[in-house]
N, CA, C and O atoms as CSV, one atom per row, in Angstrom:
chain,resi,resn,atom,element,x,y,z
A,1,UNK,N,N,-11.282,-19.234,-1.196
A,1,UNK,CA,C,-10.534,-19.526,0.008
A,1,UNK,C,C,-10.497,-21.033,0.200
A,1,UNK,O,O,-11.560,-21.653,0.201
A,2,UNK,N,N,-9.089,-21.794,0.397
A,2,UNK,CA,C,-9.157,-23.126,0.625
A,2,UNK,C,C,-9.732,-23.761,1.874
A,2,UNK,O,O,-9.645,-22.888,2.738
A,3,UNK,N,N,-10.156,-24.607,2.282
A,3,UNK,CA,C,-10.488,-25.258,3.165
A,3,UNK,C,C,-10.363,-26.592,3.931
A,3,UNK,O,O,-10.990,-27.615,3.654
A,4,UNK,N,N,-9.932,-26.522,4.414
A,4,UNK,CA,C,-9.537,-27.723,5.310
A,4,UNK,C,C,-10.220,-28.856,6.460
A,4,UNK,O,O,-11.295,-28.381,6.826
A,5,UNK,N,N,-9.992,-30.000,7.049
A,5,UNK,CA,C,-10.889,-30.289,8.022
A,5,UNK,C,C,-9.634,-30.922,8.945
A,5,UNK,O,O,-8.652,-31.607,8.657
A,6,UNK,N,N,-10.123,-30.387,10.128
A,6,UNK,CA,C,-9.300,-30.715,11.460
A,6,UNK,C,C,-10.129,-31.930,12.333
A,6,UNK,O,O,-11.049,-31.819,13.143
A,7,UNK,N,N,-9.235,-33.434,11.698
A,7,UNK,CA,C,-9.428,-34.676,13.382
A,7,UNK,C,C,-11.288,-34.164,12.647
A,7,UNK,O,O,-12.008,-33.465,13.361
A,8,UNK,N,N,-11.653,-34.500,11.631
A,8,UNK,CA,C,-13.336,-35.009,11.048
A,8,UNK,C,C,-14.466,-33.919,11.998
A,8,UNK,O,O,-15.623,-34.140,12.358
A,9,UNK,N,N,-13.568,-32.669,12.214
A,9,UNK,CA,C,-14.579,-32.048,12.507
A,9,UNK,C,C,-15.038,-31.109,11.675
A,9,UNK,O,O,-14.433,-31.052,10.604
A,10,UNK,N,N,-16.205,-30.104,11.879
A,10,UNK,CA,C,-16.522,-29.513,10.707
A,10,UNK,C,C,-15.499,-28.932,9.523
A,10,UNK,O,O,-14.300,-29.173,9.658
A,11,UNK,N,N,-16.046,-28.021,8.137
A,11,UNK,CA,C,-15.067,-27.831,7.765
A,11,UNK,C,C,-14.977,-26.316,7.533
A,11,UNK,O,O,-15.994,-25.625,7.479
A,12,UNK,N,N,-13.622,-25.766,7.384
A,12,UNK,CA,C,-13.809,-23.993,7.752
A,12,UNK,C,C,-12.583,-23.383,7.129
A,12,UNK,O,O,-11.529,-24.003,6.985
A,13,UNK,N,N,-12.797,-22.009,6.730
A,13,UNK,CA,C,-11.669,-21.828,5.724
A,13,UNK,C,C,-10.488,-22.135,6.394
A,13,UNK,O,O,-10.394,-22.310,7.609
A,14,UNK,N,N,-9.366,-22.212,5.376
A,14,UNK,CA,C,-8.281,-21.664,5.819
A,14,UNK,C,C,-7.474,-21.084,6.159
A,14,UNK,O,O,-7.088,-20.627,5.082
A,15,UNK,N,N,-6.690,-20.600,7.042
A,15,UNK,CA,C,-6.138,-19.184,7.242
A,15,UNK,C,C,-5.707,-18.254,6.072
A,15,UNK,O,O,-5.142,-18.900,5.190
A,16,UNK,N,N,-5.789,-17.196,5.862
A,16,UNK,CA,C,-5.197,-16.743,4.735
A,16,UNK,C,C,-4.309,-15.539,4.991
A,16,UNK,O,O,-4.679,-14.876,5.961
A,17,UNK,N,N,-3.394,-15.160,4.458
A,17,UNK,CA,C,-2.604,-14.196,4.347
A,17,UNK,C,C,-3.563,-12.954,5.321
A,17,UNK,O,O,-3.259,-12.520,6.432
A,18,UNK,N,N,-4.687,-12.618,4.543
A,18,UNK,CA,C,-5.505,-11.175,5.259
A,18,UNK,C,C,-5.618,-11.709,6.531
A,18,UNK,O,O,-4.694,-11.355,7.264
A,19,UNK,N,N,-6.502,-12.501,7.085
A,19,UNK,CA,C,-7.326,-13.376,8.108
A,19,UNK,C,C,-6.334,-13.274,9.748
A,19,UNK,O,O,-6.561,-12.933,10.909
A,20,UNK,N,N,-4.788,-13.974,8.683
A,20,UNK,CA,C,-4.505,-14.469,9.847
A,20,UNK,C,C,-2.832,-13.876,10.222
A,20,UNK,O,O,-1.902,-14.424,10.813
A,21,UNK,N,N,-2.961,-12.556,9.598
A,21,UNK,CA,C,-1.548,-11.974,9.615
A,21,UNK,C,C,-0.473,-11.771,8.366
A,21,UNK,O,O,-0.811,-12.217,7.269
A,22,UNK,N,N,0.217,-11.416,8.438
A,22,UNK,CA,C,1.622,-11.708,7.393
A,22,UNK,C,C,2.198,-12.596,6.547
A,22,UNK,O,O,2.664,-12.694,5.412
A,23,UNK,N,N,1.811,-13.707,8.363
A,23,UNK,CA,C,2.807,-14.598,8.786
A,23,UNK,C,C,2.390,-16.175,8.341
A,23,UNK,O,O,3.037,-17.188,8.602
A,24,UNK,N,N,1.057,-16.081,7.557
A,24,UNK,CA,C,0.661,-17.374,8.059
A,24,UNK,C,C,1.261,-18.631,8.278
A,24,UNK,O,O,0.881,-19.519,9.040
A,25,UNK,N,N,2.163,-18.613,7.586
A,25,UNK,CA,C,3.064,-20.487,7.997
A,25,UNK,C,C,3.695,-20.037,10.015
A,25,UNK,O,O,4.251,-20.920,10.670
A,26,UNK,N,N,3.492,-18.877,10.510
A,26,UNK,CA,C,3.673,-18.771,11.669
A,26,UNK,C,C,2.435,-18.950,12.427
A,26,UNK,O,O,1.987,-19.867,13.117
A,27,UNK,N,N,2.036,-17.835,12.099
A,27,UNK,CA,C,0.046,-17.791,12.805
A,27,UNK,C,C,-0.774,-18.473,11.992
A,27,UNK,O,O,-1.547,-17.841,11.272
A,28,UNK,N,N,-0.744,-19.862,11.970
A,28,UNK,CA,C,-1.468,-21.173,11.661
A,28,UNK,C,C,-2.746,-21.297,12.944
A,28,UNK,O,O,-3.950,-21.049,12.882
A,29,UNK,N,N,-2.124,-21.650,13.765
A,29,UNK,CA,C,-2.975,-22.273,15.252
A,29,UNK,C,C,-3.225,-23.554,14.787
A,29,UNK,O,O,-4.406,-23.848,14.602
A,30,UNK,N,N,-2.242,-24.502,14.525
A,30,UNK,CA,C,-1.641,-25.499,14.152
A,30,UNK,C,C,-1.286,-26.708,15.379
A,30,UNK,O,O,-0.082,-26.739,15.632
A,31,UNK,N,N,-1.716,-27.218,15.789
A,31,UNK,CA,C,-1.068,-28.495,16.998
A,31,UNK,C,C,-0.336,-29.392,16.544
A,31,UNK,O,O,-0.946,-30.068,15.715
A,32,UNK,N,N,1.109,-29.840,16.772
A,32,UNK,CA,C,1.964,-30.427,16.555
A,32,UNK,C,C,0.995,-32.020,16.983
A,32,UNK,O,O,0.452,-32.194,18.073
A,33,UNK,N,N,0.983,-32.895,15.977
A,33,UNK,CA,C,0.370,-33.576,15.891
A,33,UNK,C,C,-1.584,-33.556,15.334
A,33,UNK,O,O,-2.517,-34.340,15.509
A,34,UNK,N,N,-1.456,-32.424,14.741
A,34,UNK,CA,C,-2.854,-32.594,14.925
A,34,UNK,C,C,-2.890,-33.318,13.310
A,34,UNK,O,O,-1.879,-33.392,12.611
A,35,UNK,N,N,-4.486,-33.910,12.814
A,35,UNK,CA,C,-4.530,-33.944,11.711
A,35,UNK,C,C,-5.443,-33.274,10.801
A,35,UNK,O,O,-6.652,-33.145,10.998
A,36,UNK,N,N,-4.569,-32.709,9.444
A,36,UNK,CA,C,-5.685,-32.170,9.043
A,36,UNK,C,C,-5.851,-32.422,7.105
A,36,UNK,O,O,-5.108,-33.200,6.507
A,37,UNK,N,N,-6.625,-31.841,6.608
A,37,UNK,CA,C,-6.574,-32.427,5.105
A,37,UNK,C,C,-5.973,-31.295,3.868
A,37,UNK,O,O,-6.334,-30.119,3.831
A,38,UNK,N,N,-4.824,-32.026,2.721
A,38,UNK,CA,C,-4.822,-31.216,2.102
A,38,UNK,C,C,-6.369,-30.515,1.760
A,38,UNK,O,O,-7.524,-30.776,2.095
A,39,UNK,N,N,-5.609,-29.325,0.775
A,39,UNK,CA,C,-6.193,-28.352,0.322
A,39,UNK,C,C,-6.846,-28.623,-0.922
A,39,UNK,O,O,-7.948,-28.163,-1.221
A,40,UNK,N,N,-6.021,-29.518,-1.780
A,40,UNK,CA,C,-6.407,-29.632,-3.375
A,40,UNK,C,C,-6.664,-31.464,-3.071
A,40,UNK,O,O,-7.758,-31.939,-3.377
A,41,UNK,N,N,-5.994,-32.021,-2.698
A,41,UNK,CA,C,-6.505,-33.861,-2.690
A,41,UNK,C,C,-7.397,-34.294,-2.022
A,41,UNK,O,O,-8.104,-35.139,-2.573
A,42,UNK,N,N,-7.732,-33.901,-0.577
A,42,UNK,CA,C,-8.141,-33.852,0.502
A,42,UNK,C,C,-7.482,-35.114,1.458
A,42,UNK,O,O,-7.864,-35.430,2.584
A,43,UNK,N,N,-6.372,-35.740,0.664
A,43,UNK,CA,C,-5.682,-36.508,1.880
A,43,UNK,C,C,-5.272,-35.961,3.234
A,43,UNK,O,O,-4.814,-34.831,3.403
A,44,UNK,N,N,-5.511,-37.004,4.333
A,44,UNK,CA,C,-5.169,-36.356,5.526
A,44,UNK,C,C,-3.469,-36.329,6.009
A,44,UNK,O,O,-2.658,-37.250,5.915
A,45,UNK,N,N,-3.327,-35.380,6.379
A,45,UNK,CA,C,-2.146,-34.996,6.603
A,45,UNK,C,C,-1.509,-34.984,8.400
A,45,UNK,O,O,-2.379,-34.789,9.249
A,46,UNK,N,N,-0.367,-35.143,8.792
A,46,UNK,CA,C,-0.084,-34.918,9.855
A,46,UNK,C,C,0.777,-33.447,10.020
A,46,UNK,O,O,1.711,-33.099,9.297
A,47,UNK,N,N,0.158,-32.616,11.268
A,47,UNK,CA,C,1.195,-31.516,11.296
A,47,UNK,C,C,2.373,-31.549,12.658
A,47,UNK,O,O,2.414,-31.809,13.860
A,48,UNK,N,N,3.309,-31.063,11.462
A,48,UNK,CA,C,4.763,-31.339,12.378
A,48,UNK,C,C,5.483,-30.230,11.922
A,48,UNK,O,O,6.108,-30.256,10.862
A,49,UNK,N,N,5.399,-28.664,13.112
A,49,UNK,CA,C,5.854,-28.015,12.723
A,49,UNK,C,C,7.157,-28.104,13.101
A,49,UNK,O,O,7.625,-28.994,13.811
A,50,UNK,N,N,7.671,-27.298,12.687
A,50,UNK,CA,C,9.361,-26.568,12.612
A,50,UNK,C,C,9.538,-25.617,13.633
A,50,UNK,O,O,8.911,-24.562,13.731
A,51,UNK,N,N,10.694,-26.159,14.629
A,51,UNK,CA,C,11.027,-24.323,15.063
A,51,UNK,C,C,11.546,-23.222,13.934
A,51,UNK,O,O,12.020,-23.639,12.877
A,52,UNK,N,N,11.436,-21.747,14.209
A,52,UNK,CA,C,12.231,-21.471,13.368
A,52,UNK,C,C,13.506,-20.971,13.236
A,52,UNK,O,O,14.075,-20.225,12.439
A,53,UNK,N,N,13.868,-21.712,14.446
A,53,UNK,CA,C,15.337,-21.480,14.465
A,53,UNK,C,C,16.232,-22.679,13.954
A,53,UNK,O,O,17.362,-22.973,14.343
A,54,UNK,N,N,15.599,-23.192,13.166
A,54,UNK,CA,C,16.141,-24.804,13.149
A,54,UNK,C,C,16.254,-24.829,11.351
A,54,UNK,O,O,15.685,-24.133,10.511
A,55,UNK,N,N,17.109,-25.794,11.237
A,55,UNK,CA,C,17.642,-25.663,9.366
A,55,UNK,C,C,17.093,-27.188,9.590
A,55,UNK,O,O,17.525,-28.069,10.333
A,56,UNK,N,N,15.684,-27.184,8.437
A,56,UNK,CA,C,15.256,-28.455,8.207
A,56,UNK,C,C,16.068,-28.938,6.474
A,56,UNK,O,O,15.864,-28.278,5.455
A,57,UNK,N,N,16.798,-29.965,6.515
A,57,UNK,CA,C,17.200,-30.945,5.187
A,57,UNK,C,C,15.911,-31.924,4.995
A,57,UNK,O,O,15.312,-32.521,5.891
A,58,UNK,N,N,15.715,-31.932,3.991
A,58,UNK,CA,C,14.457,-33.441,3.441
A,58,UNK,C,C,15.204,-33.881,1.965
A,58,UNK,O,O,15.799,-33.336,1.036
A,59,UNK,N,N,14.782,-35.184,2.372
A,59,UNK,CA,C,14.648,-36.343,0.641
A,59,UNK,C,C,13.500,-36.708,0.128
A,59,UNK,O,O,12.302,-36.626,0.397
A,60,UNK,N,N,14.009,-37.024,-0.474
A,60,UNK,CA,C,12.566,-37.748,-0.965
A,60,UNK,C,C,11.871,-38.819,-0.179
A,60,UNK,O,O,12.492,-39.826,0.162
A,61,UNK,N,N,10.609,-38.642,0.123
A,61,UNK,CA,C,9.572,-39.254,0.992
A,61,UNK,C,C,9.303,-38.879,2.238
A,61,UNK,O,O,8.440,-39.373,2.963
A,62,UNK,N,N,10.380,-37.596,2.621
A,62,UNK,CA,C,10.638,-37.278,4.131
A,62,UNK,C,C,9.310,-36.455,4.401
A,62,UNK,O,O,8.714,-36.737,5.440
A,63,UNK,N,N,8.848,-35.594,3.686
A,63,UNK,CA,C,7.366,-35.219,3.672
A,63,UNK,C,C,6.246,-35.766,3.919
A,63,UNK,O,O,5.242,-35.340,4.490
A,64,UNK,N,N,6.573,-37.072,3.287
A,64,UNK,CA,C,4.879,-37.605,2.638
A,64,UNK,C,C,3.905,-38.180,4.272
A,64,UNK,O,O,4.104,-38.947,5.215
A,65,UNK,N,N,2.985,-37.374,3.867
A,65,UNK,CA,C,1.903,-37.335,5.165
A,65,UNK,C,C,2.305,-36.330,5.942
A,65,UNK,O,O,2.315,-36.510,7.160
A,66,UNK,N,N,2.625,-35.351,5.511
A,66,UNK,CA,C,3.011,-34.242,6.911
A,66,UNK,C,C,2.827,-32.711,5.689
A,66,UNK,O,O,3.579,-32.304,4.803
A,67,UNK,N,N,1.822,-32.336,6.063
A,67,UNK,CA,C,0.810,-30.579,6.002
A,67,UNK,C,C,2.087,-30.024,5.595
A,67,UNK,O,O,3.078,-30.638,5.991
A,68,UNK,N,N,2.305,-28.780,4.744
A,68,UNK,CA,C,2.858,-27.803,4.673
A,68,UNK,C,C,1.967,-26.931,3.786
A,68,UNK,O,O,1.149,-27.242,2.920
A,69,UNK,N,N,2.442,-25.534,4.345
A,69,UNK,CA,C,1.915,-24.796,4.115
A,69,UNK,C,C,2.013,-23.152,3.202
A,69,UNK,O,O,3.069,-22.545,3.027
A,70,UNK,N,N,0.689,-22.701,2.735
A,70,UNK,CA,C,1.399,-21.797,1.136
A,70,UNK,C,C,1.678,-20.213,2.361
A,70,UNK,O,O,0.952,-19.672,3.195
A,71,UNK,N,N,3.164,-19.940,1.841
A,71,UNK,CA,C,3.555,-18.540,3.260
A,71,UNK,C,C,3.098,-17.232,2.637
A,71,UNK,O,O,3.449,-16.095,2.955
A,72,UNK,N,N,1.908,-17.759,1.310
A,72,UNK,CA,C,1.154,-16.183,0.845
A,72,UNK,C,C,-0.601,-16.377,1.263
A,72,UNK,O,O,-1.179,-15.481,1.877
A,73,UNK,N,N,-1.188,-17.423,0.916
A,73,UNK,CA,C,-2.414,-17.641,1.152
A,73,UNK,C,C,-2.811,-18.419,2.405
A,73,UNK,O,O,-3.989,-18.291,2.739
A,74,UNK,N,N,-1.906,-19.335,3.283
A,74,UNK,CA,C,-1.966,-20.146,4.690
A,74,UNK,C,C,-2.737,-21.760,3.721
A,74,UNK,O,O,-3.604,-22.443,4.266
A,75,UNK,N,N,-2.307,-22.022,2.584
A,75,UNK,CA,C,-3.723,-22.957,2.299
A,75,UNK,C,C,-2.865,-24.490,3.109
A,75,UNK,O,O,-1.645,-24.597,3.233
A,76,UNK,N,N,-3.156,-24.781,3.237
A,76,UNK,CA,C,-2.798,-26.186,3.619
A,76,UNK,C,C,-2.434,-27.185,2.148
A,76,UNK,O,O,-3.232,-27.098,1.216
A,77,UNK,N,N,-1.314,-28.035,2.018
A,77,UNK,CA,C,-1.404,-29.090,0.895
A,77,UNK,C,C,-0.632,-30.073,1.498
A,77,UNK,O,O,0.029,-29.783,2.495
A,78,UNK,N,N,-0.619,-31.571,0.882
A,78,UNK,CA,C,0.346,-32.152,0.514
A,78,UNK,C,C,1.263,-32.401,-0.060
A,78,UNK,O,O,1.108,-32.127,-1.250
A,79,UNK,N,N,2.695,-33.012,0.279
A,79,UNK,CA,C,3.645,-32.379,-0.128
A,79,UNK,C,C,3.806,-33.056,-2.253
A,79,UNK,O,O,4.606,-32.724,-3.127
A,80,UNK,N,N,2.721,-33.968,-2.271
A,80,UNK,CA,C,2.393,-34.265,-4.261
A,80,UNK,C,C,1.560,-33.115,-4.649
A,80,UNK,O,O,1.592,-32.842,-5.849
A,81,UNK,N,N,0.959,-32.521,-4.034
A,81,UNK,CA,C,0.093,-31.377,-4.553
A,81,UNK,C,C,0.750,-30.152,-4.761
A,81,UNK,O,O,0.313,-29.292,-5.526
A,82,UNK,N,N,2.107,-30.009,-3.902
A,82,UNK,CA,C,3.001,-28.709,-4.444
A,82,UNK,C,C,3.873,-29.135,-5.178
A,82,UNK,O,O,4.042,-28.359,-6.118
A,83,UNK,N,N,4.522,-30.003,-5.212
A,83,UNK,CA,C,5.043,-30.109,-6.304
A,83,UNK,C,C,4.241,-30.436,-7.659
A,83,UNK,O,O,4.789,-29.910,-8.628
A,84,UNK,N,N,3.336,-31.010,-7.909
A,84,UNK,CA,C,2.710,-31.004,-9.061
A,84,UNK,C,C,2.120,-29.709,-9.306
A,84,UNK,O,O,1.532,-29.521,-10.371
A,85,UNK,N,N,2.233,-28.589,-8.242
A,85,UNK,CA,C,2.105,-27.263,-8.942
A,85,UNK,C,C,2.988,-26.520,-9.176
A,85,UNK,O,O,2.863,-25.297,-9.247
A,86,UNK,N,N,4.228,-27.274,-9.364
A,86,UNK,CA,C,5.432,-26.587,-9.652
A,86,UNK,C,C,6.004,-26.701,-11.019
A,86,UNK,O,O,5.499,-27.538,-11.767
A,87,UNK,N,N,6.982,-25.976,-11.441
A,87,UNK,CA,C,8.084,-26.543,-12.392
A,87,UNK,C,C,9.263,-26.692,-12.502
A,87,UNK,O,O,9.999,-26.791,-13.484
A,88,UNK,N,N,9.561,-26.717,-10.599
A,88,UNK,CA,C,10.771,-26.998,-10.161
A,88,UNK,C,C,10.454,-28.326,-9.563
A,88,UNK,O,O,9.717,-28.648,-8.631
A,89,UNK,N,N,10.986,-28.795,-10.119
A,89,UNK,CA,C,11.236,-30.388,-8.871
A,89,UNK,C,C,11.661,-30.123,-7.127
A,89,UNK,O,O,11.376,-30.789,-6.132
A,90,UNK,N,N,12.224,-29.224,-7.243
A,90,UNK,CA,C,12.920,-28.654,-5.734
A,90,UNK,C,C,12.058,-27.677,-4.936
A,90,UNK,O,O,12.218,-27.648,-3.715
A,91,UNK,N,N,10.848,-26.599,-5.709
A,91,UNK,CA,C,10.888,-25.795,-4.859
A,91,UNK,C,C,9.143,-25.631,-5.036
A,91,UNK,O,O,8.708,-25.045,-6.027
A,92,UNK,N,N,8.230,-26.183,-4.024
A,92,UNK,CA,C,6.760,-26.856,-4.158
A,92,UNK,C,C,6.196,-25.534,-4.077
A,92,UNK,O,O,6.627,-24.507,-3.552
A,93,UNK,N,N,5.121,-25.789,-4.723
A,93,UNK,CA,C,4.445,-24.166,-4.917
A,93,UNK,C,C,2.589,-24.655,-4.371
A,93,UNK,O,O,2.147,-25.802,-4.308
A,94,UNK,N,N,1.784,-23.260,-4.031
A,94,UNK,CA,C,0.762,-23.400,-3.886
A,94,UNK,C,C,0.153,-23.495,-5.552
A,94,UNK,O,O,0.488,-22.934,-6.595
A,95,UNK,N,N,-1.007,-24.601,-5.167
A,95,UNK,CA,C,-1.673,-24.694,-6.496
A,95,UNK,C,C,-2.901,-23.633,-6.461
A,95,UNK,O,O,-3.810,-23.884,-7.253
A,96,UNK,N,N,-2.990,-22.927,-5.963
A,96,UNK,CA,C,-4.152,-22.069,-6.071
A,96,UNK,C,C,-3.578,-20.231,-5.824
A,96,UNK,O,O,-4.376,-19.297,-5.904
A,97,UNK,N,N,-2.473,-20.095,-5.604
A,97,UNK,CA,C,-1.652,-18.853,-5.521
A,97,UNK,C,C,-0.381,-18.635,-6.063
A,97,UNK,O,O,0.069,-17.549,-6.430
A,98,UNK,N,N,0.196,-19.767,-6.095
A,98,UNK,CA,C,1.391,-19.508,-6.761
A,98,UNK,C,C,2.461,-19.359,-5.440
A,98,UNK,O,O,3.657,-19.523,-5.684
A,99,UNK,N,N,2.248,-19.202,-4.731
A,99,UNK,CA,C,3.138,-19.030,-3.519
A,99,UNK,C,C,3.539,-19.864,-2.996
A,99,UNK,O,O,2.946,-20.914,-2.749
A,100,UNK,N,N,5.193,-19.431,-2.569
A,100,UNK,CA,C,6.039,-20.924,-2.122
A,100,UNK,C,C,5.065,-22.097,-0.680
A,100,UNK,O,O,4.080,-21.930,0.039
A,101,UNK,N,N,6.114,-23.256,-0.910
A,101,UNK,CA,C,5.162,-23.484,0.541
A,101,UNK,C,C,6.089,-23.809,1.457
A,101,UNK,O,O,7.225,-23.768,0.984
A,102,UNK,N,N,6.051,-24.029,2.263
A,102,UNK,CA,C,6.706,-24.595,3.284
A,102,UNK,C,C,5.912,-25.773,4.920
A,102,UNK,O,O,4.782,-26.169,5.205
A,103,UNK,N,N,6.982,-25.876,5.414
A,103,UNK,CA,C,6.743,-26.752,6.666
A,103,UNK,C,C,6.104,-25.371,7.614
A,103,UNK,O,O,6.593,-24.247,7.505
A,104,UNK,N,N,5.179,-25.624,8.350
A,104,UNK,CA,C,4.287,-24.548,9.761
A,104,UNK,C,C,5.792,-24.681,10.266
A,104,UNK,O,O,6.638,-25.561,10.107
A,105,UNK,N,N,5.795,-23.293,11.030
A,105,UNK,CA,C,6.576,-23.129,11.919
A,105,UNK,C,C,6.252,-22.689,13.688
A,105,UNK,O,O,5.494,-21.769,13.995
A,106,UNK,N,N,6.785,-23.308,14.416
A,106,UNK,CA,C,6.420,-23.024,15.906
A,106,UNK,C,C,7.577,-22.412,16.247
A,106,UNK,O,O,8.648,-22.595,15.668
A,107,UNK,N,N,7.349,-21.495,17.421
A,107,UNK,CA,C,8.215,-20.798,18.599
A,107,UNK,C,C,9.087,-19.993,17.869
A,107,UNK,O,O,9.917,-19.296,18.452
């Protein structure tokens, strides 16, 4: 199970698919602004979720420093850590499941 640390406080798994629902890129318990650390680098990350009613576009760099998350295991990464577990340039994968990732989503 990956693990994360939230704003240098202790450290505790990560949500996972069983743990924390279906849904996890939904049922995170995630604070818009909070910070927390990838999964595989341990760089700290900022979270900035998504509604999900909203069509997010990104380029290149529009990620960098901002959490997304794997929508099979909940692991937390940065957005060089899914793509270097990919073999799509376009479509970032968890490095420890294989599962797509995406931006947390709110509301």
């Amino acid at each position: 199970m990956g693990l994360f640390r939230r704003n240098g406080k202790k450290r505790r798994p990560a949500p996972s698919g069983e743990t924390a629902g279906s849904r996890p890129w939904v049922d995170h318990g995630l604070a818009d602004g909070e910070t927390v650390e990838c999964g595989r680098c341990a760089r700290t990350l900022r979270v900035a979720p998504q509604f999900a009613s909203s069509v997010t576009v990104s380029h290149d760099g529009a990620l960098e420093g901002v959490a997304l998350i794997c929508t099979a295991c909940g692991q937390l990464l940065c957005s060089a850590c899914a793509l270097a577990a990919s073999d799509n340039p376009y479509l970032p994968r968890c490095d420890r499941c294989g599962g797509q990732v995406t931006l947390p989503v709110t509301g």
